[in-house]
TORGU-466811 format. One record per residue (C-alpha): residue number from 1; residue in one letter; chain; x, y, z. Coordinates in steps of 0.25 Angstrom, whole numbers, plus 5000, padded with zeros to 4 digits. Example, Ala and Ser with C-alpha at 12.3 -4.5 7.8 and 13.67 -1.06 7.14 Angstrom:
! TORGU-466811
{1; A; A; {5049; 4982; 5031}}
{2; S; A; {5055; 4996; 5029}}
! end
This chain:
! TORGU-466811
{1; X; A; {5285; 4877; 4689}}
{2; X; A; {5295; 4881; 4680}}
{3; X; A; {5303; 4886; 4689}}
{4; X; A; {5301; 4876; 4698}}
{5; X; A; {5306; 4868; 4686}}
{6; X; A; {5319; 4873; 4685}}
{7; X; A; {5324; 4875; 4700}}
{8; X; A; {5321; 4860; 4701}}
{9; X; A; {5329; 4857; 4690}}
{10; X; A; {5340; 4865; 4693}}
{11; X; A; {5342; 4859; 4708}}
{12; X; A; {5340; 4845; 4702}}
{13; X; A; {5351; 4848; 4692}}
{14; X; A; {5359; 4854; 4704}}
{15; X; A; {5356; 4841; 4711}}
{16; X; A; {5360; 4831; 4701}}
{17; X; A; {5374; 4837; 4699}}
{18; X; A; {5377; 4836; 4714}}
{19; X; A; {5370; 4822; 4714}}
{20; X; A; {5381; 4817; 4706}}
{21; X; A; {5392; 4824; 4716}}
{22; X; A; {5384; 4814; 4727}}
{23; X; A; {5385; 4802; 4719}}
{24; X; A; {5398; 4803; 4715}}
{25; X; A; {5404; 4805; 4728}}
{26; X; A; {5396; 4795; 4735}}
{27; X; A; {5388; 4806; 4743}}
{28; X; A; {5377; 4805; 4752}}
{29; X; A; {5373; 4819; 4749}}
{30; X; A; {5379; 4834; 4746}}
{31; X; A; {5377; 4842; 4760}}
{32; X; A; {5378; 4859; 4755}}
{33; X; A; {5375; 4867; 4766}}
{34; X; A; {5370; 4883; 4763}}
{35; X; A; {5361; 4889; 4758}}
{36; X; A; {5365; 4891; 4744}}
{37; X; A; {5367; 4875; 4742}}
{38; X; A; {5351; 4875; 4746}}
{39; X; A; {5349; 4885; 4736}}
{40; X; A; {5357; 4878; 4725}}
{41; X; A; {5352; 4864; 4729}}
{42; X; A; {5340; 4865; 4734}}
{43; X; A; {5334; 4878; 4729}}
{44; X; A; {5332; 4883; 4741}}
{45; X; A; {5336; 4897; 4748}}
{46; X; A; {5331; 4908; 4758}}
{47; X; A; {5334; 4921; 4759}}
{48; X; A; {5345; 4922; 4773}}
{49; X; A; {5343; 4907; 4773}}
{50; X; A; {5348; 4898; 4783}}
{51; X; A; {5359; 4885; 4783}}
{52; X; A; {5354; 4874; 4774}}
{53; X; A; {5360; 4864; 4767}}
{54; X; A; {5357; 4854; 4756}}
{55; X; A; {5358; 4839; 4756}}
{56; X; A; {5360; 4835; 4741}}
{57; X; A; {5357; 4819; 4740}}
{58; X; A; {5359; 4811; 4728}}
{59; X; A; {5348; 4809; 4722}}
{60; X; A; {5348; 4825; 4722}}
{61; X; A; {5338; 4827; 4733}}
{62; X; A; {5342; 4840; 4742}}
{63; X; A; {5338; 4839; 4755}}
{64; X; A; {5339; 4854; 4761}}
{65; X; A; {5343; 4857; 4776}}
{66; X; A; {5336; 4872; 4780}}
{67; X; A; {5333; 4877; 4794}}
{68; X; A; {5320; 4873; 4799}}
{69; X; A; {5315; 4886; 4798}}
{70; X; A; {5317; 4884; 4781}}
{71; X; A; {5311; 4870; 4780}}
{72; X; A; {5299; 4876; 4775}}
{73; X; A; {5305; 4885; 4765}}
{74; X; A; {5314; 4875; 4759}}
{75; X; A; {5303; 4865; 4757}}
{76; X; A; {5296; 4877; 4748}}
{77; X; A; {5309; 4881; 4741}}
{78; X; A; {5318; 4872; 4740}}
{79; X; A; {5318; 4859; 4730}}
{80; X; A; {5326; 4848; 4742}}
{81; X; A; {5319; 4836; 4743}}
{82; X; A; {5320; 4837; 4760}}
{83; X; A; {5322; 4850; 4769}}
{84; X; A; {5328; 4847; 4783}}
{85; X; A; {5327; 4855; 4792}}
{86; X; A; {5341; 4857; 4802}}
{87; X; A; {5342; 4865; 4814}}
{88; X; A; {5332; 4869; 4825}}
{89; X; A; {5318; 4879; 4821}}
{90; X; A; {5321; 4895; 4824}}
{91; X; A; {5331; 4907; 4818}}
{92; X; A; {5342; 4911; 4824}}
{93; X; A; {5343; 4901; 4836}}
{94; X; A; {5355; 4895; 4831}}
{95; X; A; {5366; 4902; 4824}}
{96; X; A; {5374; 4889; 4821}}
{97; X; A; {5364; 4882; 4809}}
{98; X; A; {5374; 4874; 4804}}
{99; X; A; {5376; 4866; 4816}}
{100; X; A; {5361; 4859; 4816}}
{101; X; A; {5362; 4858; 4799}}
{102; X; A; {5375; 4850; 4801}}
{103; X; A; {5370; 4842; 4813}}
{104; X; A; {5357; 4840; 4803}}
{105; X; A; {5368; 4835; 4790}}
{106; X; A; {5374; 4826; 4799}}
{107; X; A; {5362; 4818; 4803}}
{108; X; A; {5356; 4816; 4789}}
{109; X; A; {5355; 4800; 4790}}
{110; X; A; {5359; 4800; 4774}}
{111; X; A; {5371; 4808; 4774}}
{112; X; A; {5383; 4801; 4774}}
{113; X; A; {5393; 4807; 4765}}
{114; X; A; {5388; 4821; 4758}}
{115; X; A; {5394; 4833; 4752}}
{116; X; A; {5397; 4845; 4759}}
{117; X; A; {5396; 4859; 4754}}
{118; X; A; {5393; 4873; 4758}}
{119; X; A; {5394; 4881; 4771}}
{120; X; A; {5406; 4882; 4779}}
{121; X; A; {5407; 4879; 4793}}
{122; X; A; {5401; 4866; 4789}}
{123; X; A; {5413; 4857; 4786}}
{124; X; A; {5417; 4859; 4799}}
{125; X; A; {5406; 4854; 4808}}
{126; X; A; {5403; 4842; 4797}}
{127; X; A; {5418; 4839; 4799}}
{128; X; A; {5415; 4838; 4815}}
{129; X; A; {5404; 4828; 4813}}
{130; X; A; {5409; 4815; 4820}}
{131; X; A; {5399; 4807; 4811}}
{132; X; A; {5389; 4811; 4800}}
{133; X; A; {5391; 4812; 4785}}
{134; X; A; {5405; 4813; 4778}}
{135; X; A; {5406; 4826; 4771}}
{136; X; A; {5414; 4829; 4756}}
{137; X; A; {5414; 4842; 4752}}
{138; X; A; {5409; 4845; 4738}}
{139; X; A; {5406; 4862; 4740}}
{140; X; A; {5415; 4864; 4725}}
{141; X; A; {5408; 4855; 4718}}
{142; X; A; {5395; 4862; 4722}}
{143; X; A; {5399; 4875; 4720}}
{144; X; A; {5404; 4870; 4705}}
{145; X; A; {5391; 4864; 4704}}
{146; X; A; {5382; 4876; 4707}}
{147; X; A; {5391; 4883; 4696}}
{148; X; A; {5382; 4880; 4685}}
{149; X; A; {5366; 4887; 4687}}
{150; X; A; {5355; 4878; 4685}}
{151; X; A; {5343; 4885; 4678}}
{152; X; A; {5336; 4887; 4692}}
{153; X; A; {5348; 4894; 4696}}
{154; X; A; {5349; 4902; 4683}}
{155; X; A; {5335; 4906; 4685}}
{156; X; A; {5338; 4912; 4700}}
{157; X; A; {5350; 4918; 4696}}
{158; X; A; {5344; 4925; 4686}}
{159; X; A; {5333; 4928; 4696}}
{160; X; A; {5342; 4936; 4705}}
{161; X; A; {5350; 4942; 4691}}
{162; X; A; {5337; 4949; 4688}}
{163; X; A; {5333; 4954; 4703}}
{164; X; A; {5350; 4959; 4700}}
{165; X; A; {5343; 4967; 4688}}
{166; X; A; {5333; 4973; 4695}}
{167; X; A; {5341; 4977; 4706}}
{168; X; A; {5350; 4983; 4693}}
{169; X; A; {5338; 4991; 4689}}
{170; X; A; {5335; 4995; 4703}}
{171; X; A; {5349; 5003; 4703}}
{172; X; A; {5348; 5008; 4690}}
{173; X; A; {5335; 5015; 4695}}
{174; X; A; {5341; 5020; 4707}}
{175; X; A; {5352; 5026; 4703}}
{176; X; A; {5344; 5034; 4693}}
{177; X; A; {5337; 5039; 4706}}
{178; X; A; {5352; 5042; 4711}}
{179; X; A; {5351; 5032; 4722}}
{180; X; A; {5363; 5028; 4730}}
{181; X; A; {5369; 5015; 4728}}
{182; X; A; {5365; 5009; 4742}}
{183; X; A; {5350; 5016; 4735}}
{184; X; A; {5354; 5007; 4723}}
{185; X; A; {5357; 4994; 4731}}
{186; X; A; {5345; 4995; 4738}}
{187; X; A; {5337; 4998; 4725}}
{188; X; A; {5342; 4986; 4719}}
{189; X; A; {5341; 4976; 4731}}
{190; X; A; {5329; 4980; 4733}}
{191; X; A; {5324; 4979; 4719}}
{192; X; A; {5331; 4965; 4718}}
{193; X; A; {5324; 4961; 4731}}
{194; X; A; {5311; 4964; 4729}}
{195; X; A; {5310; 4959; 4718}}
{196; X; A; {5314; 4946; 4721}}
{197; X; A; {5304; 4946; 4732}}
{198; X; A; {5311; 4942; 4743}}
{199; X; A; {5325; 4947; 4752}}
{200; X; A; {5338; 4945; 4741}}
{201; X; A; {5353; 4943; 4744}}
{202; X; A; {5358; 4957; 4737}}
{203; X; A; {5373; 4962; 4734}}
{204; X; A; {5377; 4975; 4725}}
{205; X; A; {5389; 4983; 4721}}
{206; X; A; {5380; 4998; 4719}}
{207; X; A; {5391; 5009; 4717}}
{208; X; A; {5391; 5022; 4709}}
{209; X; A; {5401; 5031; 4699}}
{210; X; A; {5415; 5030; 4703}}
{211; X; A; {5412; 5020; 4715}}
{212; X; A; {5410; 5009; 4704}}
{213; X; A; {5424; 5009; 4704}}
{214; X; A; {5425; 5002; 4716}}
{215; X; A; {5419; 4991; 4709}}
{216; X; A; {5410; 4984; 4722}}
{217; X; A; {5407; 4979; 4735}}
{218; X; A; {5413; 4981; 4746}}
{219; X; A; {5422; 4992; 4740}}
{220; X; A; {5412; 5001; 4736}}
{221; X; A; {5397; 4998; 4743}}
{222; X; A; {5384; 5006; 4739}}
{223; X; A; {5382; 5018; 4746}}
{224; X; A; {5377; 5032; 4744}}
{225; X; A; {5382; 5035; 4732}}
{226; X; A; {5372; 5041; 4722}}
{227; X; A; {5375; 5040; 4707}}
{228; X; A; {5376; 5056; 4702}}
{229; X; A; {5376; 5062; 4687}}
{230; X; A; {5382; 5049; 4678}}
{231; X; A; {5385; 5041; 4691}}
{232; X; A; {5383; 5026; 4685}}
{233; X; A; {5381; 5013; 4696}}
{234; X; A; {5387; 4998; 4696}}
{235; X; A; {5377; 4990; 4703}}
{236; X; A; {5381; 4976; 4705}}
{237; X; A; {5369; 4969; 4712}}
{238; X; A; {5369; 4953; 4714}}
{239; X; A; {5358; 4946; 4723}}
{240; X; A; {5353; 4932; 4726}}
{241; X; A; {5338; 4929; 4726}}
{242; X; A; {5333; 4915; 4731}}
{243; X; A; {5347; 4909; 4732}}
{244; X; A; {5353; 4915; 4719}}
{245; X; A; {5361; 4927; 4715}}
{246; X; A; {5360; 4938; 4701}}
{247; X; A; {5371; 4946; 4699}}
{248; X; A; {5373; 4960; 4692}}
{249; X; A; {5381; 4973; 4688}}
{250; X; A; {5376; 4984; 4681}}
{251; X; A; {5382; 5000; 4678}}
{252; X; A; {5370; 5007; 4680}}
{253; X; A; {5374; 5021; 4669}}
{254; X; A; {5367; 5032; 4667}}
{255; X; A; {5366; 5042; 4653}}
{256; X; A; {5377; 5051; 4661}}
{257; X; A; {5386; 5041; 4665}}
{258; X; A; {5401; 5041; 4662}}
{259; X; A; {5405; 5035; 4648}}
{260; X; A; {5415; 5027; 4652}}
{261; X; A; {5407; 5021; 4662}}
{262; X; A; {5395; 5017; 4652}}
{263; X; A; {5405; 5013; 4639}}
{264; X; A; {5412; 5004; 4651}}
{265; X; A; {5400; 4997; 4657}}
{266; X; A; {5396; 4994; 4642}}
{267; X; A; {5409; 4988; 4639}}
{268; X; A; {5407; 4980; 4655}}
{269; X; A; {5395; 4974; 4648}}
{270; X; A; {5402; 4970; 4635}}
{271; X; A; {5414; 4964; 4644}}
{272; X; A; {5403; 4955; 4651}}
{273; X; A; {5396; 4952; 4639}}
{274; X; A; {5410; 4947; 4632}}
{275; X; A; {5413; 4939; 4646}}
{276; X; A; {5398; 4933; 4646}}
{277; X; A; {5400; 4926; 4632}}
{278; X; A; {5414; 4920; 4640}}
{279; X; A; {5403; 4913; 4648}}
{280; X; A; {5403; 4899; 4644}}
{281; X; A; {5407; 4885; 4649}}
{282; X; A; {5422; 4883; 4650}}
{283; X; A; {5426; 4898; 4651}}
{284; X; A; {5434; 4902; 4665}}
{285; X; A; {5431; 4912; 4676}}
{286; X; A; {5445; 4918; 4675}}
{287; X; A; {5446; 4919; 4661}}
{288; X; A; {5432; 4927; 4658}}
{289; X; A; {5437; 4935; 4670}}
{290; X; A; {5451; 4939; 4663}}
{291; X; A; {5444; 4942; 4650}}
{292; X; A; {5435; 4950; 4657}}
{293; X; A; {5447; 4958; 4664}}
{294; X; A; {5455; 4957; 4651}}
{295; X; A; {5441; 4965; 4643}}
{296; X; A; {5439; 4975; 4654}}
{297; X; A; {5453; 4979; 4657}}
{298; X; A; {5455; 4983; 4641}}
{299; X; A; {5441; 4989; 4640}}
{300; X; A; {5445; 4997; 4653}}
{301; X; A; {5460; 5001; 4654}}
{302; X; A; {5463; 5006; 4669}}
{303; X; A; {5452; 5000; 4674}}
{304; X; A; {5451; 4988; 4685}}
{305; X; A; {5442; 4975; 4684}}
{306; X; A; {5441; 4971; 4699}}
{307; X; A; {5431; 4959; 4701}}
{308; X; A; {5426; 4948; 4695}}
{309; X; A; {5422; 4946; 4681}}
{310; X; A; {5411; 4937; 4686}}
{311; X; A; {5405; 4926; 4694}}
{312; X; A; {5397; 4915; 4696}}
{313; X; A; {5382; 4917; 4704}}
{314; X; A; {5370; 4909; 4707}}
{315; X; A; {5368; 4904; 4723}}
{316; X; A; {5377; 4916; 4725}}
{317; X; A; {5382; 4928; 4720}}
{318; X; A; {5396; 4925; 4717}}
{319; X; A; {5400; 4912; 4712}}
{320; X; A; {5410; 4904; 4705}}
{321; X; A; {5414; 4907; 4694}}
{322; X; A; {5421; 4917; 4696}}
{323; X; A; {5426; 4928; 4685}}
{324; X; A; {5439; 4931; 4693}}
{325; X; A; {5453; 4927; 4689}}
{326; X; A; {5455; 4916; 4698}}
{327; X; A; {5443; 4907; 4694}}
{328; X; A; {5445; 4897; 4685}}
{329; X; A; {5433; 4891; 4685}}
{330; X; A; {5425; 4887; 4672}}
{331; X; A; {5412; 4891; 4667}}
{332; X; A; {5399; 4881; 4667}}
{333; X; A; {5386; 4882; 4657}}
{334; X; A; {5377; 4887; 4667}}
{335; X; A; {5384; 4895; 4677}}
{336; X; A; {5381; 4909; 4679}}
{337; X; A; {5391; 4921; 4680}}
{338; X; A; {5392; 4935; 4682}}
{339; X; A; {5399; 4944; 4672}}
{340; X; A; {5403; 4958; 4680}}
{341; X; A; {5413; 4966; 4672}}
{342; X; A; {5417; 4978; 4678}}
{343; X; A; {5427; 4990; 4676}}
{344; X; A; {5434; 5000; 4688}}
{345; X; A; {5441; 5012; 4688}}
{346; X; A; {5445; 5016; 4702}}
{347; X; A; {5439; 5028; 4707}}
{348; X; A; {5433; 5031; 4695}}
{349; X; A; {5422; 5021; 4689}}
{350; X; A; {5416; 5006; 4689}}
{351; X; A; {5407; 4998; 4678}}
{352; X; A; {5403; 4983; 4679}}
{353; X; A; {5391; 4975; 4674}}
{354; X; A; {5388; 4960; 4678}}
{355; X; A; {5378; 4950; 4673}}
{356; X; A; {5375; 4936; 4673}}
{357; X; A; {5377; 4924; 4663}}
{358; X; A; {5376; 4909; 4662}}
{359; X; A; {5387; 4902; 4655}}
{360; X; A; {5384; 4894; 4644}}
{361; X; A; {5389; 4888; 4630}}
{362; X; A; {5387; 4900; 4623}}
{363; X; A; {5391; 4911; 4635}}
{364; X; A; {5385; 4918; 4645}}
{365; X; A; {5369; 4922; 4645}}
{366; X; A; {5366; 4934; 4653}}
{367; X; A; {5358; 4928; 4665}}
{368; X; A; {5343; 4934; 4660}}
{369; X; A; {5346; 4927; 4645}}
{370; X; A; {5348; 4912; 4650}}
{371; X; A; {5338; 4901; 4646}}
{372; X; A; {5333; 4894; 4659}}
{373; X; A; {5325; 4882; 4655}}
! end
């Protein structure tokens, strides 16, 4: 019941703040089509899922589009005061479902004047309509909104974070057995996957020795190599599970690795520890990106610092914010970002670590370490 509890009062807190949005321009409803916007508003999502879409009305009611096929399912898992059903019964009959689902939008008697986010393509056939409901398109305003991770999400994000664990602890195992890092790909994913109990999205960088310093995908790709002798591996595994996405890196080390390979992944943790305390309301992407650059580039001279220093996550694995140089946007109690240092020396060797942390007043909190009510 508890949990229960807290996704009910997550969506409702979703819904009140996009109520407002309604209210102030005067909206019959908010229109976001995808799955994802099913997911953040209605707490509904399916593995390979079909086209759905949400009708946000203002009172804060959701009323949930699916496939007549999903009526069923989104009954049971979803929290949308009506599911309608769009589009004719089968799988596969069709290949253009977003035809029927706008042909459906367009004859919903209370629509009149809505808000429009969410999948291309759309626009243009709403556009085309020579009468039905007048359409604004409010798709930034969602994106900021869903920013900031109501304790339902946290608790899901977190939920994905530790299948990322076990996936982590999968590799280490592996590689102790002297598997390959497509054998250590597959460990994890299939550790994370069944231990979730049902099919995950799955992405990883798995590389070993000196092909660390290729940093990641699609560079460098898992393949055969086998660690050998001190041979240490950077396995950087994100997944989403029931509609939400965990994050991770870890150096798996050995008591044989190279020296400067263990001092370095240390002094990554300490750099991401520093740059997690930076994590509070107000502070910038672009700046806790240029201190992070500024801390690894003197702590590693000659080395490179090719990616991010971080991202956003939650209905996907890579959101705003960004911790890149050109994003200037501004941290929120309640987000959730990634923290991935990382060092590279071409042809020679690669480090990084990554975690997870909430913002709040006081700095970021390791993901597992937050207090959900």
């Amino acid at each position: 019941m508890a949990q229960t509890d807290n996704r009910e009062e997550g969506l409702q807190s979703r819904w009140s703040r996009l109520a407002s949005l309604i209210q102030l321009h005067h909206l019959d409803c908010l229109l976001a089509v995808g799955q994802r916007y099913a997911t953040w508003l209605a707490g509904y999502h399916r593995y390979f899922g079909g086209l759905s879409a949400c009708l946000l009305h203002p009172d804060g009611s959701v009323s949930l589009l699916v496939s007549p096929e999903e009526v069923q399912l989104a009954e049971t898992r979803s929290s949308a005061k009506q599911v309608l059903a769009f589009g004719e019964p089968g799988f596969g009959l069709q290949l253009d479902s977003m035809s029927p689902l706008v042909e459906s939008i367009r004859l919903l008697p209370e629509v009149r004047v809505a808000a429009r986010v969410g999948t291309a393509g759309i626009d243009q056939r709403i556009l085309a309509w020579d009468e039905g409901p007048e359409f604004l398109c409010f798709e930034h305003e969602l994106d900021v909104a869903s920013r900031v991770k109501d304790d339902d999400e946290v608790a899901k994000i977190r939920h994905a974070y530790d299948l990322c664990w076990r996936g982590q602890s999968a590799v280490s195992e592996a590689a102790e057995r002297g598997a390959s890092e497509i054998e250590m790909f597959t460990a994890a994913q299939a550790t994370a996957q069944v231990g979730h109990g049902t099919p995950i999205d799955f992405v990883a960088d798995l590389l070993v020795g000196e092909r660390t310093a290729d940093v990641c995908c699609p560079v460098a790709v898992a393949g055969s190599r086998r660690p050998a002798g001190g041979d240490w591996v950077v396995a950087d595994i994100a997944l989403g599970a029931d509609g939400y996405w965990g994050d991770t890196c870890r150096t798996h080390l050995t008591p044989s690795t190279p020296r400067h390979v263990i001092d370095a992944t240390a002094e990554l943790e300490r750099i991401r520890d520093v740059l997690a305390d930076r994590l509070r309301p107000g502070a910038v992407a672009a700046e806790l990106h240029e201190e992070m650059r500024q801390a690894l580039l003197g702590s590693f001279p000659g080395a490179t610092f090719p990616h991010h220093g971080g991202h956003g996550i939650g209905l996907t694995g890579f959101e705003y914010p960004h911790v890149i140089p050109g994003d200037e946007s501004i941290l929120e109690r309640g987000m959730i970002l990634a923290l991935e240092p990382g060092v590279y020396f071409r042809g020679q060797w690669g480090a990084r670590v990554e975690q997870l942390f909430q913002v709040t007043d006081g700095g970021g909190i390791e993901l597992n370490q937050v207090t959900l009510s």
